[in-house]
Residue, then its C-alpha position, 0 to 999 in steps of 0.5 A: x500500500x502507497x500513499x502519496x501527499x500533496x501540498x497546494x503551496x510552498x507555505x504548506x509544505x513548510x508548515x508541515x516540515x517544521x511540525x515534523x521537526x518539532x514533533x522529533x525534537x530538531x529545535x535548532x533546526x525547526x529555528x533556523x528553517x523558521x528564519x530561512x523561509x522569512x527571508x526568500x526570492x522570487x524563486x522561493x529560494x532563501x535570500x543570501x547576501x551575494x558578491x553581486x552586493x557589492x557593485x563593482x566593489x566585488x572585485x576588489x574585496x575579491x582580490x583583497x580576500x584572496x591575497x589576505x587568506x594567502x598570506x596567512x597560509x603554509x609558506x611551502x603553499x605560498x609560491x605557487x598560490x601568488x601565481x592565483x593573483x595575477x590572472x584573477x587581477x587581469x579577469x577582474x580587470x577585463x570584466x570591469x571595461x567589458x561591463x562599462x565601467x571604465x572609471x571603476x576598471x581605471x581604479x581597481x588597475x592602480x589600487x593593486x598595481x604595486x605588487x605586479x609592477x616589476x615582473x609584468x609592468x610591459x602588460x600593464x602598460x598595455x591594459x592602460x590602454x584598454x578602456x572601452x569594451x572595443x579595444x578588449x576585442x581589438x587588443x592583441x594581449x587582451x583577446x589573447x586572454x579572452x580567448x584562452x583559459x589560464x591554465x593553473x597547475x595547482x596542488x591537489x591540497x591547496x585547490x581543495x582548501x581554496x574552494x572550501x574558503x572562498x565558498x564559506x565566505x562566499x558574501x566577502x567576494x568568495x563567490x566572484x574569484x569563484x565565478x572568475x576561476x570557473x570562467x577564465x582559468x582551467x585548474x589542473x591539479x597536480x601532486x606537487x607544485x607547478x613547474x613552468x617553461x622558465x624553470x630549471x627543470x623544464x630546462x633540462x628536460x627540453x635538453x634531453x628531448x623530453x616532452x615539454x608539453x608536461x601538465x605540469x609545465x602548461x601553465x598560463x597562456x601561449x604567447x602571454x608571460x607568466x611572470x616567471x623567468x631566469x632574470x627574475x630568478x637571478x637578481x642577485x643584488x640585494x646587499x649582505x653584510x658579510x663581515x664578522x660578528x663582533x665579540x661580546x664586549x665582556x668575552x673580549x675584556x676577558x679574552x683581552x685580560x688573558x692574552x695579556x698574561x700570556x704574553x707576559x709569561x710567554x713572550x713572542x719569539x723575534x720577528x712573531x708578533x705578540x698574542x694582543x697584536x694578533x688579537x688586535x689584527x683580528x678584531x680589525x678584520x671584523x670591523x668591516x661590513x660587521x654583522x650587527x650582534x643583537x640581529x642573531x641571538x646568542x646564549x651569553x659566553x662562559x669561562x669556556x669560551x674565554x679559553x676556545x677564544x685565546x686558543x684561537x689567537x694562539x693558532x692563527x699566529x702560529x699556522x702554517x700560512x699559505x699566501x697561494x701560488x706565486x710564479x706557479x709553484x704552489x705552497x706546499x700544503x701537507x695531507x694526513x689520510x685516515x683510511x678505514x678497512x672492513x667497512x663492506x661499503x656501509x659508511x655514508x659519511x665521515x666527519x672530524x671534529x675541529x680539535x683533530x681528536x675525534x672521527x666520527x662515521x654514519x652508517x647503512x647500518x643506522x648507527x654512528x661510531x666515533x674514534x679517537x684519532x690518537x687511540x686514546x680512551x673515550x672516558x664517560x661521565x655515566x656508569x651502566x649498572x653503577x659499574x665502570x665500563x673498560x676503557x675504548x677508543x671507540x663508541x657506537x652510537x645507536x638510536x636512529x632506525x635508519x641509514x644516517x647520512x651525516x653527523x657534524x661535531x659542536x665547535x671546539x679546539x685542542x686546548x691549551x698545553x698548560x691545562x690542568x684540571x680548573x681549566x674548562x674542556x675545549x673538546x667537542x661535546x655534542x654531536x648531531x646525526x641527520x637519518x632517512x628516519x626523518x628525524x636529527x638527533x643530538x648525542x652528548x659525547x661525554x654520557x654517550x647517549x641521545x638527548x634529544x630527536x628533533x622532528x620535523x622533516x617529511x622525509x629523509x634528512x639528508x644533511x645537518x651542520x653545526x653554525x660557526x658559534x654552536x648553539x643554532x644547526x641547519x638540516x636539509x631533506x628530502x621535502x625540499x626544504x632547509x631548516x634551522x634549528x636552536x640547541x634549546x628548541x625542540x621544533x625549527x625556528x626557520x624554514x626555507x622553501x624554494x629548491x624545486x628537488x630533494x635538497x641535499x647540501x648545506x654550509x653556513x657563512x663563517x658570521x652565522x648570518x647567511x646558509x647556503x643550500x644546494x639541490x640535485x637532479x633537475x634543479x642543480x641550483x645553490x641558494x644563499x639565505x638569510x639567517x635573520x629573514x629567511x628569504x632567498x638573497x642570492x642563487x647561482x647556477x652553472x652547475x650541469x651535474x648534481x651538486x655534491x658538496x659545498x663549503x664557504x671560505x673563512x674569509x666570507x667572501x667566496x662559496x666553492x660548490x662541486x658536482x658529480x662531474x667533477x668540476x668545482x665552481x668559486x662563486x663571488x657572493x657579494x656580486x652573486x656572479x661566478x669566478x671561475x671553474x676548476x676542473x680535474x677530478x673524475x666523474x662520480x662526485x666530489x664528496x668534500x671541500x675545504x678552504x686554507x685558513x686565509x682563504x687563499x687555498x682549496x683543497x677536495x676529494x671525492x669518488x675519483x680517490x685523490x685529494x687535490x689542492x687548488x689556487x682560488x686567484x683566477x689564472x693569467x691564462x685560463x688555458x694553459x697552465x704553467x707550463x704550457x700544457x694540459x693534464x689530465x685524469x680518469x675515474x668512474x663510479x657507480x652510485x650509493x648515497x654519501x654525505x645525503x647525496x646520490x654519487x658514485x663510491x667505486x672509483x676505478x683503478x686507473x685513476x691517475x693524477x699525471x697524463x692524459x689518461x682515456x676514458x671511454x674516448x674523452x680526456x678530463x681536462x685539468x684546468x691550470x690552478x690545480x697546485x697538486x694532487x694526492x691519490x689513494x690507491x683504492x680508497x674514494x676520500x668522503x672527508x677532506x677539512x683544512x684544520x686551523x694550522x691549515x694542515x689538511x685531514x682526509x678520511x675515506x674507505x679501503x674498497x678493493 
């Protein structure tokens, strides 16, 4: 049996809703149905306030809607959200002298032309001139944009959050960038950020013939500019302070006081000058473009720093200095390799502390392991069991759950020859671990334990380095970003976005101010960045290889980055232009670099097993070398991941260091500012690092 109800008006059919709704107790929705059916059109239908409202106001507050919920969302979001503007800026524009209202269109193009004026200034130039419906039709650029949907790769997240926040505050001019969107652009949702024709990536794949017509790639409209390209990528002029950090007034008295008594109870020997003329020379140095202190936070200093600082001055005047090539024959700089047997390929990473004490090592195995590098005991301040352990000179550090793939001591120095047990330990006392299991951890090198997981990174971190004053580290991953962390913060307190792949290496500028990070495949690009704001202020390309190591000159001037070709490349950072490149080592990467204390000279090493010493002044003759010839050296490798990088590990056996040696037909030239070069026989060096007497350390595995 069916029965079938029918209702004369609309009226009644609310009557009897709202008594079904009382009858079963729905309160608060027989109330707000109550309020809804007072207010309807002529189409029975409830009367919401609309965008339309507003007039011609509609496209403005649209536009200020629209830039405002930007602003405040993820920055890993907000690069390609601010793609959203312009084409709702030029719609919304069009629109407006399409309908007549050409004073209104006149004024909605000045109030937000600010922010489009240095990349699309030609366009705008152009709209000034449209003024009627006509020259809409007429005008070559606006029937282009007539005519042809914008098209807008978007992420999948992003465009579901963006529909639902424009459709909820539909009545502040969410409803008019919806009508523009669905009427002018063609959204196409991707599983990551878009990548236009201008970008690196695009770049390469045009080289190797890939298929340019990607989703990905499509965006804007043929013939019209995005607002994307390498000039604006490059405008690498915004001023650094690349000076020194000055000391903090109190740790200089001290370390003033200090150097005073030395010098009274040591005085120099002829011709060398005095603790106090080299501290004074010093400070000098850093008075020029000085950082100012108070923009970068530090914890205040303690007696242990008094004595890290005098230990300083004692080294600088006592190095070995190396002034760089004079007449072609270059100064004679000293390496010590430490070879490590029986590994089984599993060591990704090798780092000295800078006391020349420790070594430490990353694993596959997802453990750390660290020596001391004279055979001595590795003492510890905790007891298992209330039982003290036996004496070692080496401890494994477990806790990650994954390959680590770099470890970086805390800042530290041999101590002083006098030290007795009242003088504080110079000697490194944390350790940080970066892992595949996305976390960092910090070990204590005295209980021997982890005292803290930082997390934060959506994926594997590929690298972490300690900041030239401890206290703040930098990390990057997988998730294309670099972060930076406090030692007293258990969460980042800076992100960086803008690489467009895995984000591999990073060096920190000697002041603390600035990081430098460098990604691989397809973007192939080195980032400088502020410390303070977080913003990008240089990026330099060049590089046709993955970038493999990168290291920035104690004098704070030069960056050195290397790639898996082989090839190193000195880049000037306060013109943002490159100096030179310098070729020699085989293919397969070059996994470490190193500046000379006066940053005269670099040494590095990679998979090609040799160290290599290179001049950084730029050659008379760039080539030739200084005997009139060109040398040459081979060696190929196969991939693993070393130091958070995908490189080669097995170098051949022919790798040679004198003569043109063939390698599959070509020869790998030897520019003519390589000094010199040490081979291993069958050992890939993972680590080469200048230490403060400017005597050259080098760590790498035996792999036969």
């Amino acid at each position: 049996m069916s029965y079938a109800l029918f209702f004369t008006s609309a009226d009644e059919l609310d009557i009897k809703v709202i008594e079904y709704l009382v009858k079963k107790g729905y309160n608060r929705t027989e109330q707000m149905l109550r309020n809804e059916s007072a207010h309807l059109d002529k189409d029975g239908k409830p009367a919401h306030e609309r965008a339309e409202d507003f007039g011609t106001l509609k496209y403005s507050k649209g536009f200020r809607l629209l830039s405002k919920w930007i602003d405040q969302n993820l920055d890993i979001y907000k690069a390609e959200l601010r793609r959203l503007l312009w084409p709702i800026y030029v719609y919304s524009y069009l629109e407006l002298v399409i309908n007549g209202f050409t004073i209104d269109a006149q004024q909605y193009l000045a109030e937000f032309r600010a922010q489009f004026e240095n990349v699309h200034a030609d366009e705008l130039r152009t709209f000034e001139t449209v003024t009627l419906a006509p020259h809409v039709l007429e005008n070559e650029t606006t029937k282009l944009y007539r005519e042809n949907k914008y098209r807008l790769p978007l992420n999948t997240h992003v465009y579901y959050n963006l529909i639902t926040y424009l459709e909820t505050n539909g009545k502040f001019g969410g409803t008019v960038i919806v009508y523009l969107l669905q009427t002018y652009c063609e959204i196409r949702e991707t599983a990551r950020g878009p990548i236009d024709q201008y970008s690196f990536e695009a770049i390469i794949n045009q080289a190797r013939g890939a298929d340019s017509n990607d989703v990905d790639l499509q965006e804007g409209i043929q013939g019209v500019f995005t607002g994307v390209s390498n000039k604006d990528i490059l405008n690498n002029n915004e001023a650094l302070k690349l000076g020194m950090m000055p000391m903090e007034p109190e740790l200089e008295q001290d370390v003033r006081a200090e150097l005073e008594d030395e010098d009274a109870k040591h005085p120099p020997e002829f011709g060398k000058p005095s603790l106090i003329e080299e501290f004074d020379n010093i400070k000098r140095e850093e008075s020029v473009e000085a950082l100012p202190r108070n923009e970068i936070p530090l914890p205040p200093s303690r007696a242990r720093d008094v004595v890290m600082e005098v230990q300083k001055v004692k080294e600088n005047r006592d190095r070995f200095k190396i002034d760089g090539r004079t007449g072609g024959i270059g100064p004679a700089v000293s390496v010590c390799m430490f070879t490590f047997h029986n590994t089984l390929d599993s060591i990704t990473c090798i780092e000295f502390s800078d006391d020349n004490n420790l070594v430490a090592v990353g694993t596959e195995e997802s453990y750390i392991r660290v020596w001391n590098m004279h055979g001595e005991a590795l003492p510890s301040v905790v007891q298992a069991n209330g039982i003290e352990q036996p004496p070692a000179s080496s401890r494994r550090l477990i806790g990650h759950s994954a390959p680590v793939y770099n470890v970086s001591f805390s800042p530290s120095i041999e101590g002083p020859d006098n030290a007795d047990t009242s003088t504080p330990s110079t000697a490194p006392r944390l350790l940080l671990s970066s892992s595949s299991d996305k976390t960092i951890r910090l070990w204590s090198l005295e209980a021997w334990t982890c005292l803290v997981v930082y997390k934060g990174h959506e994926g594997p971190v590929w690298n972490v380095r300690w900041g030239p004053f401890g206290h703040y580290f930098a990390t990057c991953g997988w998730d294309k970003t670099v972060r930076v962390w406090g030692q007293d913060h258990i969460s980042y307190l800076r992100m960086m976005i803008g690489h467009d792949s895995n984000v591999n290496q990073i060096a920190w500028h000697p002041n603390g101010a600035y990081i430098f990070s460098a990604s691989d495949e397809a973007d192939k690009t080195v980032r400088m960045w502020s410390f303070v704001t977080g913003h990008c202020v240089r990026v330099f390309t060049g590089h046709q290889g993955f970038i493999s190591a990168l290291e920035c000159a104690p004098n704070g001037k030069i960056l050195a980055s290397a790639d898996g070709e082989g090839h190193i490349i000195l880049w000037d950072l306060a013109k943002g232009t490159m100096i030179k490149r310098c070729r020699g080592h085989g293919k397969g990467g070059i996994w470490s670099l190193s500046f000379s204390v006066e940053s005269t000279v670099l040494t590095s090493a990679g998979a090609d097993g040799t160290v290599r010493i290179w001049d950084i002044e730029v050659p008379a003759d760039p080539h030739k070398n200084a005997d009139g010839e060109v040398i040459g050296t081979g060696g190929q490798a196969d991939a693993t991941r070393i130091n958070g990088t995908t490189v080669a590990s097995q170098p051949s056996a022919t790798a040679g260091v004198v003569g043109a040696v063939k390698k599959k037909g070509k020869d790998t030239m030897i520019s003519p500012d390589q000094i010199s070069a040490f081979p291993t026989k069958k050992s890939p060096v993972y680590k080469v690092k200048f230490t403060r007497m400017n005597l050259v350390l080098a760590g790498g595995c035996y792999l036969p």
